[in-house]
C-alpha positions, 0 to 999 in steps of 0.5 A, spaced: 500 500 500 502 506 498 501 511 504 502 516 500 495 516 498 492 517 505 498 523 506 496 526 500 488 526 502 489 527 509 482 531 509 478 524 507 482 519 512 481 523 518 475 520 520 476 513 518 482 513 522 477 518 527 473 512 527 478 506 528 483 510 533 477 512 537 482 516 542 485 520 537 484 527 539 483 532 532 489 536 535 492 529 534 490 529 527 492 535 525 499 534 528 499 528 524 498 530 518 498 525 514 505 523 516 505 514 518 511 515 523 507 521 528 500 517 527 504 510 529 507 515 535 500 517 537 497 510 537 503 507 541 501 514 546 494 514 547 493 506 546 500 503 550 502 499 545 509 497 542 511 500 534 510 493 531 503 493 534 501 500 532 505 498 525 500 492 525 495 496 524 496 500 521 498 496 515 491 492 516 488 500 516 491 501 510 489 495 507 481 496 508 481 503 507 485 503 500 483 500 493 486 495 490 488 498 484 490 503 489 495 499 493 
């Protein structure tokens, strides 16, 4: 998956990682900004997990969200 795509349409993503990292505050997502290494810190922060697991997931939120075609 090219997380380019999802850092390019920031805007359209914020609620789906809103909705999947409920946590995650809009001040979080405005720090985020598109970028994957601060979305998997603010992960690890709010939710306690380590870098591989916040990776992990990451990796699976990418795959829904995105098209075949697109990846």
């Amino acid at each position: 998956m090219k997380w380019d795509r999802i850092e390019g349409n920031w805007k359209q993503f914020r609620g789906k990682v809103r909705e999947r990292w409920g946590k995650l505050t809009d001040s979080d997502l405005d720090v985020i900004n598109g970028k994957r290494e601060q979305l998997a810190g603010r992960i690890q922060e709010a939710y306690g997990k380590t870098k591989e697991t916040a990776e992990r997931e990451i990796d699976e939120f990418c795959s829904k969200c995105v098209k075949p075609e697109d990846r």
